[in-house]
mmCIF file of the C-alpha atoms, coordinates in Angstrom:
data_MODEL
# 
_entry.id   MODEL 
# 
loop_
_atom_site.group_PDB 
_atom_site.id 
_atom_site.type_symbol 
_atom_site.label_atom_id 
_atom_site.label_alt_id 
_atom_site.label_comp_id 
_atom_site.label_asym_id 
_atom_site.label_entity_id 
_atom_site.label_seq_id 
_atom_site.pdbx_PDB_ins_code 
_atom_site.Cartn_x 
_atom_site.Cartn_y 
_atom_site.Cartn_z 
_atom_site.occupancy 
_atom_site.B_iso_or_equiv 
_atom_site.pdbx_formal_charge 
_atom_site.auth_seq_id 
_atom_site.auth_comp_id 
_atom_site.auth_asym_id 
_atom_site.auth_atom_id 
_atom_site.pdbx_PDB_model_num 
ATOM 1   C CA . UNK A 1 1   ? 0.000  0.000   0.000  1.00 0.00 ? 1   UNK A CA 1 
ATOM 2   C CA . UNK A 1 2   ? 1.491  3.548   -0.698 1.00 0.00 ? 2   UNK A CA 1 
ATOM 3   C CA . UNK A 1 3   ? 0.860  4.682   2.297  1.00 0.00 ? 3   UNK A CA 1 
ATOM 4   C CA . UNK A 1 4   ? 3.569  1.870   3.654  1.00 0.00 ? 4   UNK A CA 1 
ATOM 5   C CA . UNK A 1 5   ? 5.878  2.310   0.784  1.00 0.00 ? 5   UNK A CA 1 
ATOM 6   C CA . UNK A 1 6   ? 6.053  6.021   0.589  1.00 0.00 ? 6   UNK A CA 1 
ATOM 7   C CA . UNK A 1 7   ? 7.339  6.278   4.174  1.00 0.00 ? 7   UNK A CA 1 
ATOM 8   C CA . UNK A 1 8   ? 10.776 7.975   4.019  1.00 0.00 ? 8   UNK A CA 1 
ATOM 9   C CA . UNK A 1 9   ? 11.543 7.795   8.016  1.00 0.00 ? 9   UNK A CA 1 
ATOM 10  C CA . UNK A 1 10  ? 14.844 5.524   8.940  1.00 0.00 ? 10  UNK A CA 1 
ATOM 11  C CA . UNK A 1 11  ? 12.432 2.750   9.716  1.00 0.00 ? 11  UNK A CA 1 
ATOM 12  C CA . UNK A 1 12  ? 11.134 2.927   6.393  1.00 0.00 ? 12  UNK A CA 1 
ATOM 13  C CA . UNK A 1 13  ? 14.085 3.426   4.497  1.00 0.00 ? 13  UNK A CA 1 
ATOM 14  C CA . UNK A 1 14  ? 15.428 0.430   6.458  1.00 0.00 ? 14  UNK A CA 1 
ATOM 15  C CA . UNK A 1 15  ? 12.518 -1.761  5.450  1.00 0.00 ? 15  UNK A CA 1 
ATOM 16  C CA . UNK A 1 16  ? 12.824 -1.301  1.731  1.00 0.00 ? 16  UNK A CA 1 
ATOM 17  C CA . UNK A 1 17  ? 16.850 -1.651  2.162  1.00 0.00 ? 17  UNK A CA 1 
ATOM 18  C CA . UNK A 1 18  ? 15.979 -5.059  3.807  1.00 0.00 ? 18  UNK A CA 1 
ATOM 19  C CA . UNK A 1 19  ? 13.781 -6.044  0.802  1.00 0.00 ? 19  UNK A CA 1 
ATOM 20  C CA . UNK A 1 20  ? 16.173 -4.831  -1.904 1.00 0.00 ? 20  UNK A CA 1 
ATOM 21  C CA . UNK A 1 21  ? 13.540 -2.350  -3.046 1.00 0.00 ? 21  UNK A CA 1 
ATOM 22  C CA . UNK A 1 22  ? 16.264 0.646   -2.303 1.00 0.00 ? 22  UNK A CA 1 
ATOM 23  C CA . UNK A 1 23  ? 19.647 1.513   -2.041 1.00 0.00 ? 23  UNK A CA 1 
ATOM 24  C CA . UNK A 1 24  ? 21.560 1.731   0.999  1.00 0.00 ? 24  UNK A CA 1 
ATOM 25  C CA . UNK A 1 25  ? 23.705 5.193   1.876  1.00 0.00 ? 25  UNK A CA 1 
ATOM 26  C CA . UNK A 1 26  ? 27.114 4.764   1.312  1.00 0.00 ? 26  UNK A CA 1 
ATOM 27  C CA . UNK A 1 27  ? 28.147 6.299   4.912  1.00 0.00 ? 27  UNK A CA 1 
ATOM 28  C CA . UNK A 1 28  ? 25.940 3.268   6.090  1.00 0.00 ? 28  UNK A CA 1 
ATOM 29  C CA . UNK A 1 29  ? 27.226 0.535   3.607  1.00 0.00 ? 29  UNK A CA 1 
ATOM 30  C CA . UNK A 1 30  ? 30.402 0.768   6.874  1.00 0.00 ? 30  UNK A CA 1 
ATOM 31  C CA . UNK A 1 31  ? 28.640 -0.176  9.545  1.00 0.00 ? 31  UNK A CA 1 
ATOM 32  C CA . UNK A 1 32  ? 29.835 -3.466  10.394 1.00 0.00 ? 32  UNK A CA 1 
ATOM 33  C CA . UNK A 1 33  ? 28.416 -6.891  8.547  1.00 0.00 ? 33  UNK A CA 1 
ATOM 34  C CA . UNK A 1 34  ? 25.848 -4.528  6.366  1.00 0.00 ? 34  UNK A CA 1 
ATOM 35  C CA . UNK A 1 35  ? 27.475 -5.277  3.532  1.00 0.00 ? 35  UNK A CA 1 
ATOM 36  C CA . UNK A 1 36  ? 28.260 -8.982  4.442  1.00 0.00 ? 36  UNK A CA 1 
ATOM 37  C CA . UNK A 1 37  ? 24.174 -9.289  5.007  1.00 0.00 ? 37  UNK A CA 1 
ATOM 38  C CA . UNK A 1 38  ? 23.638 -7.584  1.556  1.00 0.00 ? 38  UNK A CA 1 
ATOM 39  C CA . UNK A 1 39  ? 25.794 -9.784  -0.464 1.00 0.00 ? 39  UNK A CA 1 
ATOM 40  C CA . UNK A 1 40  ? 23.807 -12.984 1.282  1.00 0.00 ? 40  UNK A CA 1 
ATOM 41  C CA . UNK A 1 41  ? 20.454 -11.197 0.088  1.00 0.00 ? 41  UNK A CA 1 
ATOM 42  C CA . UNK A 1 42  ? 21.973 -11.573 -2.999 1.00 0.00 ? 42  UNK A CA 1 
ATOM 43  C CA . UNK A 1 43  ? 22.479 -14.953 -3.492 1.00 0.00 ? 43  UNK A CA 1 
ATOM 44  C CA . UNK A 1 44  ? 18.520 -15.730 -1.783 1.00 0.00 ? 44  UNK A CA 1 
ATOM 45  C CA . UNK A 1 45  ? 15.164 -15.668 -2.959 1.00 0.00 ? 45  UNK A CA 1 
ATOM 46  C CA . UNK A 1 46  ? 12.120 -13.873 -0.925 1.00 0.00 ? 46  UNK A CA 1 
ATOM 47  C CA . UNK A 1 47  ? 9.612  -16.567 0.761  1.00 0.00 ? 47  UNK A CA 1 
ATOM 48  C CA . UNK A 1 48  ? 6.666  -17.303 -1.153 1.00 0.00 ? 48  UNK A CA 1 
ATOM 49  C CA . UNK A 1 49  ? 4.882  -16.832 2.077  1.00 0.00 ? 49  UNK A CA 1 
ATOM 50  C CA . UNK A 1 50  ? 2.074  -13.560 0.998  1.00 0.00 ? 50  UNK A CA 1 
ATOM 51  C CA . UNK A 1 51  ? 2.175  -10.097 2.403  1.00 0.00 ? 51  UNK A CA 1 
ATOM 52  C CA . UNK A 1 52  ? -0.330 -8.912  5.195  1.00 0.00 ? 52  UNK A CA 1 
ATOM 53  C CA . UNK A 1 53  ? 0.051  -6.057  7.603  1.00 0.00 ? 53  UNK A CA 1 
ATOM 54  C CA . UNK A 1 54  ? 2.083  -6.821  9.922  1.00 0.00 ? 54  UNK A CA 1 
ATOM 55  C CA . UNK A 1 55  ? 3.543  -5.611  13.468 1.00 0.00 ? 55  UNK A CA 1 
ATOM 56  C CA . UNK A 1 56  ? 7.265  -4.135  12.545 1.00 0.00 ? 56  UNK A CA 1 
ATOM 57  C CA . UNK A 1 57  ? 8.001  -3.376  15.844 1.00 0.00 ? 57  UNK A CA 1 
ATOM 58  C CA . UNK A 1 58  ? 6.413  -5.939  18.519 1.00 0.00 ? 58  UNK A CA 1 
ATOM 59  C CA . UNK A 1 59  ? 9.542  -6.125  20.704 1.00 0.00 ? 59  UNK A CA 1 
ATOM 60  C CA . UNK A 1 60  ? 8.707  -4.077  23.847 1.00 0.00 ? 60  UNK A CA 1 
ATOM 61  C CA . UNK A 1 61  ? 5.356  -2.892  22.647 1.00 0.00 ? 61  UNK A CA 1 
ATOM 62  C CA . UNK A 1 62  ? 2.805  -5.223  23.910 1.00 0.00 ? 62  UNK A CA 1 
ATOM 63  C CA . UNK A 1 63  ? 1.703  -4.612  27.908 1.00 0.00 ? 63  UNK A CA 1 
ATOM 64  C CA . UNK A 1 64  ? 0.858  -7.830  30.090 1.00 0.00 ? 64  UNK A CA 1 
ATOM 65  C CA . UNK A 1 65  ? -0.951 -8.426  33.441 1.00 0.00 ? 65  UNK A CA 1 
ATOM 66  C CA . UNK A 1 66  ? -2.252 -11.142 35.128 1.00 0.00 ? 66  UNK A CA 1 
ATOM 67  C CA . UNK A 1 67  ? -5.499 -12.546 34.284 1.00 0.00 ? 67  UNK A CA 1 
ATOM 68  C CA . UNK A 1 68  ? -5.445 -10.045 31.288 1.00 0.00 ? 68  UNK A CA 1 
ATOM 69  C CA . UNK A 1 69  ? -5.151 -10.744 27.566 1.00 0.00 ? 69  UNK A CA 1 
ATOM 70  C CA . UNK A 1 70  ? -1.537 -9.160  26.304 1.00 0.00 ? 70  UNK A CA 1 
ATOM 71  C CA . UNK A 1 71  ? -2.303 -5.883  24.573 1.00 0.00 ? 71  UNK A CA 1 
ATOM 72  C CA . UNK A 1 72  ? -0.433 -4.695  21.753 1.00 0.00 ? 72  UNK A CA 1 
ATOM 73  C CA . UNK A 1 73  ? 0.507  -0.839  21.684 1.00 0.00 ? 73  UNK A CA 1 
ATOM 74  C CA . UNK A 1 74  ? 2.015  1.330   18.805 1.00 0.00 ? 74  UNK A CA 1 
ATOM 75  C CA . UNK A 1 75  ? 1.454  -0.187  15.651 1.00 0.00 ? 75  UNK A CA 1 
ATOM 76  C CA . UNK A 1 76  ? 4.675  -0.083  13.546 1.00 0.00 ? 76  UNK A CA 1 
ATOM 77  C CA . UNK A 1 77  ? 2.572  -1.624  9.577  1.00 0.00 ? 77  UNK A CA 1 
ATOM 78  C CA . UNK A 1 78  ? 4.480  -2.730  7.242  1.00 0.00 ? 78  UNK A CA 1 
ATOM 79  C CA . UNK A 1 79  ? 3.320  -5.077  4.150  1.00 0.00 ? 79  UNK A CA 1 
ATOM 80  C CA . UNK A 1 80  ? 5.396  -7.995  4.519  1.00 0.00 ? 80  UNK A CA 1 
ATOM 81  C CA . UNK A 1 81  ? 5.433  -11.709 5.568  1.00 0.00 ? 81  UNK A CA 1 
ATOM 82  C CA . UNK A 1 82  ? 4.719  -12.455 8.714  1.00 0.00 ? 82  UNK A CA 1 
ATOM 83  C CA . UNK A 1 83  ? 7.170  -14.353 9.114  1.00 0.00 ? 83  UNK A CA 1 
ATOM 84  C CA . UNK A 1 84  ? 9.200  -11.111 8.791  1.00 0.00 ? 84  UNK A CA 1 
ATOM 85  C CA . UNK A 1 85  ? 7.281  -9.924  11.810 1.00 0.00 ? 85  UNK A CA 1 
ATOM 86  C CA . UNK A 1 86  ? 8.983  -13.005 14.021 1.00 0.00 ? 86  UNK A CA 1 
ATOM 87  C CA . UNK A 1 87  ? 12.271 -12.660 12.722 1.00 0.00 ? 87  UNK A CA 1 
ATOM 88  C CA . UNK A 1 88  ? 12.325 -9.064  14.021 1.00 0.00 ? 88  UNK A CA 1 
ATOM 89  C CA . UNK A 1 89  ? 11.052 -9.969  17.329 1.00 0.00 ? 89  UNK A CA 1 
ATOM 90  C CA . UNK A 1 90  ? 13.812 -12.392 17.469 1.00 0.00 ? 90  UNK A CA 1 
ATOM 91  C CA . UNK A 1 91  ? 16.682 -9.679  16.158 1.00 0.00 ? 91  UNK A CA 1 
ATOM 92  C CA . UNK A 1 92  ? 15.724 -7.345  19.183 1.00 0.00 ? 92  UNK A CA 1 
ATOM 93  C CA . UNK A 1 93  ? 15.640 -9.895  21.183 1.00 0.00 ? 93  UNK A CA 1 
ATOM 94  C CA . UNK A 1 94  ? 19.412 -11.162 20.373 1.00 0.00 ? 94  UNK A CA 1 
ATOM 95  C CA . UNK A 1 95  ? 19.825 -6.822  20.396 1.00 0.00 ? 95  UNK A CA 1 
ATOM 96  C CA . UNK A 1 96  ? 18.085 -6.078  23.355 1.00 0.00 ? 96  UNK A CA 1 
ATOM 97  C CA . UNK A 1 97  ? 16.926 -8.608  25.723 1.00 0.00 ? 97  UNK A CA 1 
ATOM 98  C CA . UNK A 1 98  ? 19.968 -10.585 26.055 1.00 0.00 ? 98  UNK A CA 1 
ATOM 99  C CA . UNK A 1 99  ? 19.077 -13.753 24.215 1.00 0.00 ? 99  UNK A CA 1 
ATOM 100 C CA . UNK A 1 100 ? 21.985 -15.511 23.300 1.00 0.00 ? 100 UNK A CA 1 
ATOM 101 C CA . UNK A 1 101 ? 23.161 -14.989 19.488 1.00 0.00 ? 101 UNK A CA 1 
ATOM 102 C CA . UNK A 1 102 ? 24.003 -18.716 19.642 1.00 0.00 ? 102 UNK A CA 1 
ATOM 103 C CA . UNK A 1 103 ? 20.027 -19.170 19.920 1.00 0.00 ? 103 UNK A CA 1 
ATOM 104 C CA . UNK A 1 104 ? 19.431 -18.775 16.197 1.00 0.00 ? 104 UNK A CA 1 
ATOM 105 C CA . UNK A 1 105 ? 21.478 -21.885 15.617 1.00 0.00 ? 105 UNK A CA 1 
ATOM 106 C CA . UNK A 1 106 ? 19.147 -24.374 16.683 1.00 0.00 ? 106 UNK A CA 1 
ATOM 107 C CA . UNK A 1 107 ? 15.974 -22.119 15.726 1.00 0.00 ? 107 UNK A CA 1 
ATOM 108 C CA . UNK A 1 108 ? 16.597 -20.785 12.415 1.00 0.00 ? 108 UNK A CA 1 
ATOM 109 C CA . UNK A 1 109 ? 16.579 -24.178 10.302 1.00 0.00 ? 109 UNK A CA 1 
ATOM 110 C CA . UNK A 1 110 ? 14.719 -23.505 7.137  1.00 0.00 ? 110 UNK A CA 1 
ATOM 111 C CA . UNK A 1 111 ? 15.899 -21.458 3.978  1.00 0.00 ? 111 UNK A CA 1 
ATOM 112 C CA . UNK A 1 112 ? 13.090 -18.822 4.800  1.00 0.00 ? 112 UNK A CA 1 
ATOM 113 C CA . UNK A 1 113 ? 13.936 -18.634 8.185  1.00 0.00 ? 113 UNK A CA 1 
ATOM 114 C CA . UNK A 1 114 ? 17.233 -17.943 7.459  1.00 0.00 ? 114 UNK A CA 1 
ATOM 115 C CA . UNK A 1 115 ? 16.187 -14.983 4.497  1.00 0.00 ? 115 UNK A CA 1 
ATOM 116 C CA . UNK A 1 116 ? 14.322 -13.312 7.117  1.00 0.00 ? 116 UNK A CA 1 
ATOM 117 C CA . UNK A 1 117 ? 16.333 -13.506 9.744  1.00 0.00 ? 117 UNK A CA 1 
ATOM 118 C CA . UNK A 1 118 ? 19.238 -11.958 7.525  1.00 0.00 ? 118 UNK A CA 1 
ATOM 119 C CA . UNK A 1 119 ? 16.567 -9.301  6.731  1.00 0.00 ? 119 UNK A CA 1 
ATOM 120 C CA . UNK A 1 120 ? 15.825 -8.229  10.051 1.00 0.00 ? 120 UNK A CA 1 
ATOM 121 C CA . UNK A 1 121 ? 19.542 -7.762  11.130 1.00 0.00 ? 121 UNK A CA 1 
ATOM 122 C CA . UNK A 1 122 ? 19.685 -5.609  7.765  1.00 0.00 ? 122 UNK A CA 1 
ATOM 123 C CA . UNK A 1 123 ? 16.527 -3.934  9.042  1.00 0.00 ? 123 UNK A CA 1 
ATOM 124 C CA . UNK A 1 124 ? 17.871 -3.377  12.394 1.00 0.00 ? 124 UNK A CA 1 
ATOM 125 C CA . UNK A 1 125 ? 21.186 -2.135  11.404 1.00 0.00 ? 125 UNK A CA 1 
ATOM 126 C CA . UNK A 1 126 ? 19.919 0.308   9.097  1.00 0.00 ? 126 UNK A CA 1 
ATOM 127 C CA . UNK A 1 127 ? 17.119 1.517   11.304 1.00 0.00 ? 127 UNK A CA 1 
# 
């Protein structure tokens, strides 16, 4: 939807760069493994799993209490997989939350997996 792909804030910009659907910045080709990641995305196909809004940024935005559903606060949409959607959530958690980068190992075992998962670091380096 335009109103996704139009965006032009870093999270935006950073989705598309994931995707292939825009350049990076040369200043940020530098940072550390981005171009490593980008070669990879090369060499990969996209998952035939279909687009669907999905959360971009569930890591630290849904509220719990007991005896309470979970509630899920600022929508980040983008039009991807949703598979894209977990891969994120497991980026910021290797980023953030301590999880182990040795975690993916045993988690990440199909060729989809792995293209999303190398599109979420890309995402989360460039965002």
């Amino acid at each position: 939807p335009p109103y996704i792909d139009d965006r032009q804030d870093p999270w935006g910009i950073a989705d598309r760069v994931a995707w292939g659907e825009q350049l990076v910045e040369k200043d940020i080709v530098a940072t550390p493994f981005l171009s490593e990641l980008l070669a990879i995305l090369e060499s990969i196909q996209s998952p035939s799993e279909r687009c669907q809004i999905i959360h971009g940024d569930l890591t630290g935005n849904m509220l719990f209490h007991s005896g309470k559903s979970p509630a899920v606060i600022d929508i980040s949409p983008y039009w991807r997989p949703r598979s894209f959607a977990t891969a994120i959530v497991i980026v910021d958690a290797m980023a953030c939350e301590n999880v182990p980068l040795e975690w993916e190992r045993g988690h990440l075992v199909t060729d989809t997996q792995r293209e999303v998962f190398t599109r979420a670091l890309i995402f989360h380096i460039v965002s």
